[in-house]
C-alpha distance (Angstrom), angle and dihedral (degrees) to the residues before:
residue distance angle dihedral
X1 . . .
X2 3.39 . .
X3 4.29 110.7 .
X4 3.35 123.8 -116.4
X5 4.61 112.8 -90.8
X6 4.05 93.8 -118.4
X7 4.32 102.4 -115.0
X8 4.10 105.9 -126.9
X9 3.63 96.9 -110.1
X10 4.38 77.1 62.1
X11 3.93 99.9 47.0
X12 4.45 102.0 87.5
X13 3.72 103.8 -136.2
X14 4.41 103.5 -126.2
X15 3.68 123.5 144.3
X16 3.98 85.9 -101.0
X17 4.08 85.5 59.3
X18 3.85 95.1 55.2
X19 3.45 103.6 39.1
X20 4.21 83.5 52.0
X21 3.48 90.5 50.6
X22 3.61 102.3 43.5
X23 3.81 82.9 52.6
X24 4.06 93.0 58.0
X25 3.62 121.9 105.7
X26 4.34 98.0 -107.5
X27 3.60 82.6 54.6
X28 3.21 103.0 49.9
X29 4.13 93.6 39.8
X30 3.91 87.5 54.4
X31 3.89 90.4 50.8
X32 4.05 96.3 49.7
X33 4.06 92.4 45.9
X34 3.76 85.6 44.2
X35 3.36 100.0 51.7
X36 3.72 99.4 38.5
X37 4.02 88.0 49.8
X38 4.29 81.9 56.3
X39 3.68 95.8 44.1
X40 4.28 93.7 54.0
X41 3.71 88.0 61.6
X42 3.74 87.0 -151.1
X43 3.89 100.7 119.3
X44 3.20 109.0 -96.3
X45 3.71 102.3 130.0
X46 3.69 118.7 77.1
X47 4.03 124.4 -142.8
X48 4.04 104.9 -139.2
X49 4.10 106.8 -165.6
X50 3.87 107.6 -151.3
X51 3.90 157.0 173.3
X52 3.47 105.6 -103.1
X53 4.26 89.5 -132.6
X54 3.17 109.3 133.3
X55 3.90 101.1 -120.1
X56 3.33 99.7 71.7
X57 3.95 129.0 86.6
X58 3.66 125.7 -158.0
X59 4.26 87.9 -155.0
X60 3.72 89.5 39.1
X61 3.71 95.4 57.8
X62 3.37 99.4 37.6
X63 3.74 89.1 64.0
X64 3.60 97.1 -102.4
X65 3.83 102.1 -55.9
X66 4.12 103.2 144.1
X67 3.96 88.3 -159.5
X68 3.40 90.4 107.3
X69 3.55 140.3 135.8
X70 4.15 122.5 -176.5
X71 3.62 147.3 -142.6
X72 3.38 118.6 166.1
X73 3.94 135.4 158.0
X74 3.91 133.3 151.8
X75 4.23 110.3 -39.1
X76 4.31 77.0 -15.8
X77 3.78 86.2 -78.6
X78 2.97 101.3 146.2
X79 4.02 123.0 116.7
X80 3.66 106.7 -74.8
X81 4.35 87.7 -161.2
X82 4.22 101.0 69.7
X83 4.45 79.1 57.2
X84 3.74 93.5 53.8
X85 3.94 86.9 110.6
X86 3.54 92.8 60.7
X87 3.82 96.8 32.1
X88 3.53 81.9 59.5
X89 3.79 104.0 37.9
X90 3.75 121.0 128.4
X91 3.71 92.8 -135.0
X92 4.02 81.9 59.9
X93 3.64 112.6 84.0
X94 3.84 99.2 172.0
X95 3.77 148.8 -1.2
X96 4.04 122.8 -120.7
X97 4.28 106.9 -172.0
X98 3.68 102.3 -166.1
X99 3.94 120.1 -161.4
X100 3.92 115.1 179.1
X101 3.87 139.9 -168.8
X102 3.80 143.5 175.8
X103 4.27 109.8 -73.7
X104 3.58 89.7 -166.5
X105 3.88 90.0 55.3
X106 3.49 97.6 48.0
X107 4.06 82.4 38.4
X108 4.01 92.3 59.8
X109 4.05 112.1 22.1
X110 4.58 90.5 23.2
X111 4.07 86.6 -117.9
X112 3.57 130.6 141.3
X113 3.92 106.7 -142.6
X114 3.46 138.4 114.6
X115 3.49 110.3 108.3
X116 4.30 110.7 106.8
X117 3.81 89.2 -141.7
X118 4.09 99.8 49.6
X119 3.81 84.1 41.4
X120 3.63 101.8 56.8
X121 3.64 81.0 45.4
X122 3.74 98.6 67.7
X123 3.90 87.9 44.3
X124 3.68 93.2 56.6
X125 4.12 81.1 51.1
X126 3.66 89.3 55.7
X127 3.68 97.0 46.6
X128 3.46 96.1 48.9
X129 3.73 92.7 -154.8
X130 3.67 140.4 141.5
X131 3.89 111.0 -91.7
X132 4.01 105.3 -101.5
X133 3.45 100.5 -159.7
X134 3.47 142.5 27.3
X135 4.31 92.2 -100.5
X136 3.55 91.0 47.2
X137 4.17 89.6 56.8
X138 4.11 83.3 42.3
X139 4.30 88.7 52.4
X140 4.06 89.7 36.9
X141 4.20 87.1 64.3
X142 3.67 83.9 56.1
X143 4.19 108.1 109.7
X144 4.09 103.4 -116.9
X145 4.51 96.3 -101.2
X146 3.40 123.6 15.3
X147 3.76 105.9 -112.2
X148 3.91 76.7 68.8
X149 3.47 95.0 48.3
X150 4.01 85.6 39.9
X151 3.85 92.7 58.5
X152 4.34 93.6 41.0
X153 3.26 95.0 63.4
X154 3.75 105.8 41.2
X155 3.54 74.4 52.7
X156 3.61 91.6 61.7
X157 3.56 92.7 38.6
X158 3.63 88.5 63.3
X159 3.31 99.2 61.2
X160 3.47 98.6 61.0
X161 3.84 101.0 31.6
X162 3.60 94.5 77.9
X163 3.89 120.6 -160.8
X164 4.60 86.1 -6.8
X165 3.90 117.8 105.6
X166 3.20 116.7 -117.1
X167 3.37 115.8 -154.7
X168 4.38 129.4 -173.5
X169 3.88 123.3 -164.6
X170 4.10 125.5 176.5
X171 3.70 106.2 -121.2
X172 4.17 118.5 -151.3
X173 4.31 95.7 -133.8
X174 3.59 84.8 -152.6
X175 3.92 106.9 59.2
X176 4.88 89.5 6.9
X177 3.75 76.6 -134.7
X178 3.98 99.4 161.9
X179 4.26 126.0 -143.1
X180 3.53 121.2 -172.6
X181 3.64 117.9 -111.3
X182 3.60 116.9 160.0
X183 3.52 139.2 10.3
X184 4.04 138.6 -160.8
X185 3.36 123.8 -170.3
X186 4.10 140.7 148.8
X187 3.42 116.0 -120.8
X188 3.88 138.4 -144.3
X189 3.83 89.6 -79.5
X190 3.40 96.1 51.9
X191 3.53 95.1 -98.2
X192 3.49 139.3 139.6
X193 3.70 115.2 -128.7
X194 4.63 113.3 -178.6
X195 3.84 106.3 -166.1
X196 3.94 118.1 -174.9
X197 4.00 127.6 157.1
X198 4.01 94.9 -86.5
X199 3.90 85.7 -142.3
X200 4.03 86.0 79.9
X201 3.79 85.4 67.8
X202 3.77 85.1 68.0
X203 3.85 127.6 111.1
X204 3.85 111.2 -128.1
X205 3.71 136.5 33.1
X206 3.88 114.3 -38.5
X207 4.03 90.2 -152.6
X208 3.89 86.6 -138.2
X209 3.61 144.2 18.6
X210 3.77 111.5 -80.3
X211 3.81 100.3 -143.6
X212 4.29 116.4 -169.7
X213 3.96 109.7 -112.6
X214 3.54 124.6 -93.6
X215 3.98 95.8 -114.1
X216 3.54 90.5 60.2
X217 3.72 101.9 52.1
X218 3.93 116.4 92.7
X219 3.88 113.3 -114.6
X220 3.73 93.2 -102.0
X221 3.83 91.5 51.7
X222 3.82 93.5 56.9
X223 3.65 93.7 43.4
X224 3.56 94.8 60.9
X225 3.92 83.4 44.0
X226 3.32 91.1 52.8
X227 3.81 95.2 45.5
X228 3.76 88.2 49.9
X229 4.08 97.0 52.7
X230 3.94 84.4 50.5
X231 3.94 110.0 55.5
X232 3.62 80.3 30.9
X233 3.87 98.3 64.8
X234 3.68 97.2 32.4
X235 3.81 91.2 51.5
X236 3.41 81.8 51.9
X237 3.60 106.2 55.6
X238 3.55 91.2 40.4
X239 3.76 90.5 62.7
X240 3.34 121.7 23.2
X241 3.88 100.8 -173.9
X242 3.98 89.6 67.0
X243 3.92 100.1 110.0
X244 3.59 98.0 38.5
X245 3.32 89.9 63.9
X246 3.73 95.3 45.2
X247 4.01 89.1 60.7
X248 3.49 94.1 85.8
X249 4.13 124.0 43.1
X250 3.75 110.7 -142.8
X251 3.65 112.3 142.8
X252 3.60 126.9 175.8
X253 3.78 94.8 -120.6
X254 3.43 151.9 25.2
X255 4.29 118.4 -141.7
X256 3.54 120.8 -172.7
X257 3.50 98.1 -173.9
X258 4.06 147.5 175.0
X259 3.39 105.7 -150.0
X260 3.83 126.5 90.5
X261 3.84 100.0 -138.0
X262 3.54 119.6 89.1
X263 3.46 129.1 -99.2
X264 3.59 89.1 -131.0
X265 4.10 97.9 67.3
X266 4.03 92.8 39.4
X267 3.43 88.9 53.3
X268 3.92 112.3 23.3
X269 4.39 96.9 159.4
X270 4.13 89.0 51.7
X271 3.87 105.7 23.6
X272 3.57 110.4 21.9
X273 3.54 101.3 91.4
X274 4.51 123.9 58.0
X275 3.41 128.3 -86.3
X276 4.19 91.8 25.4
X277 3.97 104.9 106.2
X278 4.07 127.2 3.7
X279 3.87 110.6 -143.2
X280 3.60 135.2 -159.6
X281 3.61 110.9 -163.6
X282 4.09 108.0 -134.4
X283 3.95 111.1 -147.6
X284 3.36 122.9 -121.0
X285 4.62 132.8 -151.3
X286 3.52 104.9 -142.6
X287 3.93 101.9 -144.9
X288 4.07 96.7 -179.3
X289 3.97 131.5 24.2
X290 3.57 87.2 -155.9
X291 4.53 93.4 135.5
X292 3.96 85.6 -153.2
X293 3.87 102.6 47.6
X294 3.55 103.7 15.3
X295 3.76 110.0 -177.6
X296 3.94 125.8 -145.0
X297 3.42 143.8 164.3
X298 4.51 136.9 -177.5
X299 3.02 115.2 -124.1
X300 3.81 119.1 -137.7
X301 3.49 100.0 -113.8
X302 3.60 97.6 50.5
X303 3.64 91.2 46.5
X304 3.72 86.0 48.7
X305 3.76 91.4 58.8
X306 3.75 98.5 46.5
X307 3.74 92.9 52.5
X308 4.02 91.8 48.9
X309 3.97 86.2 52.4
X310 4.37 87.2 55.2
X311 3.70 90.0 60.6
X312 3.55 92.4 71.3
X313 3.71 103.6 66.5
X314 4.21 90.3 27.5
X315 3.70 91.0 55.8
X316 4.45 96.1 41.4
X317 4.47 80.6 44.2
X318 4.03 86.1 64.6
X319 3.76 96.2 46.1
X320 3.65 96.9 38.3
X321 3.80 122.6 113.4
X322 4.10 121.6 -157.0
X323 3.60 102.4 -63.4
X324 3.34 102.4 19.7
X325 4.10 125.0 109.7
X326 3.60 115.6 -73.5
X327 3.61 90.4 6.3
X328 4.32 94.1 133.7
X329 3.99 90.4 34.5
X330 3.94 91.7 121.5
X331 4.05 93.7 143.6
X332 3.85 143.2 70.0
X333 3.54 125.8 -165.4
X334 3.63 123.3 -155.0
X335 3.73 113.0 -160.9
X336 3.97 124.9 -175.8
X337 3.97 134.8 131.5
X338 3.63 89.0 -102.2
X339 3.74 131.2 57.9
X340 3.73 98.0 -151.5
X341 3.88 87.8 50.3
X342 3.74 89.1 59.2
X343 3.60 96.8 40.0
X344 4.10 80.1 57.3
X345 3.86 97.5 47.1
X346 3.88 82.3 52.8
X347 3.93 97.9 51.6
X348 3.76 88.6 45.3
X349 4.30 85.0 53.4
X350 4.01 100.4 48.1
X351 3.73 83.5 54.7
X352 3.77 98.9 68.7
X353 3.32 111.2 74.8
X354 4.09 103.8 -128.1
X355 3.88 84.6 57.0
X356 4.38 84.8 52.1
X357 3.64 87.9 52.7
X358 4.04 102.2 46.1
X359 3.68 77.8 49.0
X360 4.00 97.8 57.3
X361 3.79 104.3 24.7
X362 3.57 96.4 40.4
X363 3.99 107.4 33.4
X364 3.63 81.4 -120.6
X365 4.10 113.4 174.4
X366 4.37 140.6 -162.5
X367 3.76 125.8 -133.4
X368 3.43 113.4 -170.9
X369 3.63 123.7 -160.9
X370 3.78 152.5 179.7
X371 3.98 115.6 -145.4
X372 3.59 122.7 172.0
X373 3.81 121.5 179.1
X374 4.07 87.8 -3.3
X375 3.87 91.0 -61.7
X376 4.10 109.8 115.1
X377 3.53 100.7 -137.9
X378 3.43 105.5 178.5
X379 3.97 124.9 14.0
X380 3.79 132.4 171.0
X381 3.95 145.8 170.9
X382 3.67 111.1 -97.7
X383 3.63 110.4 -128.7
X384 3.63 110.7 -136.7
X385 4.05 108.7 169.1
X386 3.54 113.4 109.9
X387 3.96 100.4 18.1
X388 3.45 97.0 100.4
């Protein structure tokens, strides 16, 4: 008799687990096409900008297609300028920005909200305070909704993309059903021409999302629209209890992680499916283009910024109650292309104390890893008794 294939929420996430799954066949399949679609330099990979919440899916959303590469972080606000290499990597041939809300909000009260980072955003508005911390001055450079936010950073995008569209769509997180919403592209004349509904420029709620017209998207756009509303719908129909489980995000893990590939296709049995892992994508400075020996460092700041970003799902994970957000997010992933530089990433975490409390209140666990080219070669358990 043939045994039961484990379901994610079944598989325990250890070092043993990853390095085992990494290993498997899908894992390894995704890695080769991957990597041969980055080393034609003809365009064939696609650069999806995105909230790091944990319910939405890069491959999901863009209707299946696994040449993907990722950079996500809270509402995507991260800096756009420390991924220029990527932006502007051949293998790239265009940029999706994804921003995202709740359909059944805008559905029932006409409001587009949903995402954590754009919502905290509009709090901090209300307050009119002073950020406190360093997360709340991350959230308060968040634009006020996210069509805004949407638009500002394909915007930003842009401007370092040079002749590549780049394209941004609002995703509903509970259905990843994709509208069009803005659109970059260069022109005959060399020219760069942005075109966004103008209504998005509005104060106050739009009531509905205000998606650009078919006729003026370019063929490429509306194929990955098109792909989108199909896997979408079928996925739907063929199980019906998708979006009530995307209400609520409470993944198993949280990744803050250097490497470009997502989660999803490195590790297909735990991460392939929404709402498993949240991921903040960790610039890198290339300091060599040597292929073999490719030599990078982080620089502080960035690293700085990427760790302020984890303390928003650690600190809702030691609040939460059953049901609530974050609530089974007992595990943090530290990706880099060395093991000693994750092993330092995770001594500099266990000393702040937020990290010490996840830690003891919540059971909460590191994994830290060494990944090169989206294989994990080396992964262990992070030993934290006795550091603090």
């Amino acid at each position: 008799m043939t045994p039961e294939v484990p379901r994610q929420k079944d598989l325990p996430i250890t070092a043993k687990t990853l390095l085992e799954v990494n290993q498997e066949d899908e894992a390894q399949i995704n890695l080769r096409l991957w990597q041969e679609a980055k080393e034609r330099k003809q365009g064939e990979l696609t650069l999806v900008i995105l909230c790091s919440d944990a319910r939405l899916n890069s491959i999901w959303i863009m209707g299946g297609n696994i040449l993907v590469a990722s950079v996500s972080n809270i509402a995507a606000n991260g800096e756009t300028e420390p991924f220029k290499y990527l932006i502007r990597h051949k293998g790239v041939g265009r940029v999706v920005v994804v921003g995202h809300y709740d359909g059944k909000k805008l559905e029932e009260n006409g409001v587009i909200a949903g995402c954590g980072g754009v919502d905290a955003r509009q709090q901090i508005t209300n307050e009119d305070q002073p950020p406190a911390d360093e997360l709340t001055a991350f959230i308060s450079r968040i634009q006020p909704d996210s069509l805004k936010q949407t638009v500002a950073i394909v915007k930003q995008v842009s401007r370092l993309a040079g002749d590549k569209p780049v394209y941004g769509i609002a995703v509903d997180h509970l259905t990843l059903m994709a509208a069009p919403i803005a659109q970059s592209i260069v022109n005959e004349r060399k020219e760069r021409a942005i075109i966004y509904p103008q209504i998005i420029d509005n104060e106050g709620e739009l009531g509905q999302i205000p998606a650009l017209e078919e006729g003026s998207l370019t063929t490429e756009f509306l194929e990955i629209i098109e792909k989108n509303t199909q896997l979408t719908t079928a996925r739907l129909m063929a199980d019906p209890g998708f979006a009530e489980r995307q209400k609520v995000q409470n993944p198993r893990a949280v990744v803050l992680s250097t490497s470009p590939i997502p989660i999803g296709l490195r590790y297909p049995p735990l991460f392939g499916c929404p709402n498993t892992a949240f991921v903040v994508r960790l610039p890198i400075e290339k300091l060599t283009e040597i292929a073999s020996s490719p030599r990078v460092k982080i620089r502080a700041k960035d690293l700085k910024q990427a760790i302020t970003q984890l303390y928003y799902p650690i600190k809702h994970a030691i609040y939460a109650n059953e049901g609530q957000s974050f609530f089974d997010t007992k595990t943090l992933i530290i990706e880099t292309s060395s093991l000693e530089e994750s092993k330092r990433i995770a001594q500099q975490l266990i000393a702040d104390p937020l990290i010490q409390e996840w830690i003891k209140q919540r059971g909460g666990k590191i994994i830290v890893t060494e990944v090169k080219s989206g294989k994990t070669e080396k992964a262990e358990d992070f030993d934290v008794s006795g550091r603090f």
